[in-house]
C-alpha positions in Angstrom: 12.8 21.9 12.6 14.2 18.6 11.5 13.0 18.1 8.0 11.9 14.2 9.2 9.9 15.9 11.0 8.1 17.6 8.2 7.9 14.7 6.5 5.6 12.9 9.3 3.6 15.7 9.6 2.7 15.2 6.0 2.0 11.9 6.0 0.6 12.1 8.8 -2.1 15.0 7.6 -2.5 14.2 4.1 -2.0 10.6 4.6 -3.6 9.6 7.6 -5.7 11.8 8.0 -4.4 11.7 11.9 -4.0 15.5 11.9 -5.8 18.9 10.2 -8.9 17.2 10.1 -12.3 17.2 11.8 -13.3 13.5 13.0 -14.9 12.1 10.1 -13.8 14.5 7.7 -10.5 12.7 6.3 -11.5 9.9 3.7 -9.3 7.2 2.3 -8.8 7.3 -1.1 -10.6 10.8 -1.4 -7.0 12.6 -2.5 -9.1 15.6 -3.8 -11.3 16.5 -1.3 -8.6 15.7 1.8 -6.2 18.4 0.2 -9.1 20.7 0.0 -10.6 19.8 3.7 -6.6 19.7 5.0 -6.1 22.9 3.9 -8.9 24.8 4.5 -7.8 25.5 8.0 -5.4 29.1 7.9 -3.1 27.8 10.3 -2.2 24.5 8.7 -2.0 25.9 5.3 0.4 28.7 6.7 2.4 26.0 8.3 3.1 24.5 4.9 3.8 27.7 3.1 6.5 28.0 6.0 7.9 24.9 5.8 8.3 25.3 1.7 10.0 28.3 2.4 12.3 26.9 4.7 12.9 23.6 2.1 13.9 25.9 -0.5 16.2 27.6 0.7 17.4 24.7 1.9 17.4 23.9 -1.7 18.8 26.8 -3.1 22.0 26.4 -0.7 21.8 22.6 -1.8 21.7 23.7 -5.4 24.6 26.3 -5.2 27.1 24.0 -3.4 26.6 20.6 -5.8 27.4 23.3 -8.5 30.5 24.5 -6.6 31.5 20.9 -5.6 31.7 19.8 -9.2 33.2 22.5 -10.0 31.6 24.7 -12.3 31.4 27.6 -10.3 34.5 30.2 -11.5 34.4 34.2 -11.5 32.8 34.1 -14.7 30.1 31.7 -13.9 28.9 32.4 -10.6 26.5 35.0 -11.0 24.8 32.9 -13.1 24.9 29.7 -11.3 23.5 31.6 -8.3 20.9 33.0 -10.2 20.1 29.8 -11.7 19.5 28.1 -7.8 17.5 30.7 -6.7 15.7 30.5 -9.8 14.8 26.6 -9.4 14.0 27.3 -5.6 11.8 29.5 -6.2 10.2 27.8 -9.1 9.8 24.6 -6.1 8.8 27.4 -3.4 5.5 28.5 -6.1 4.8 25.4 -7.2 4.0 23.5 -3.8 2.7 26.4 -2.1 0.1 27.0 -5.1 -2.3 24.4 -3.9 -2.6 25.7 -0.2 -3.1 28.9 -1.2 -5.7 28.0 -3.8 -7.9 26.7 -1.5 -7.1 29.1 1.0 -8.2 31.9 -1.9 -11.4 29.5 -3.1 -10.3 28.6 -6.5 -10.7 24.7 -5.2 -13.7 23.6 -3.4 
């Protein structure tokens, strides 16, 4: 999927409130309880957690090559450097995936 495409998606869900909501449900201005109404429904939440996973490992490529391409990647280095992409991909990955699965698990209402 092109990542464009997730982009529009987002804007227009959380944005617009054009998709993921109930007619009447999505409130301008209402940031709070949109993210909670948006992703109380399984299927859109899941879609996010998918399309996080597929950013970061996006990003964790990303990551990995700009550390090659300037050239601080050597045999002595690249375990590390490796480590240290999948390490901020992941820390991305958790981080935007907490809030759909916090509502999805009730600790926002």
């Amino acid at each position: 999927m092109d990542s464009r495409a997730l982009h529009y998606y987002h804007l227009l869900h959380l944005t617009g409130g054009v998709v993921g909501f109930k007619p009447g449900q999505f409130h301008h201005l209402s940031v709070y309880e949109n993210v909670v109404a948006g992703f109380s429904v399984w299927y859109v939440s899941l879609f996010y957690v998918l399309a996080m996973a597929a950013l970061c490992l996006h990003l964790d490529h990303g990551i990995w090559s700009m550390l090659q391409t300037i050239g601080w990647n050597n045999a002595r280095t690249s375990r590390t450097l490796q480590a240290l992409s999948r390490v901020i991909a992941l820390v991305v990955f958790f981080g935007f995936i907490s809030v759909p699965v916090a509502v999805m698990a009730g600790w926002l209402r």
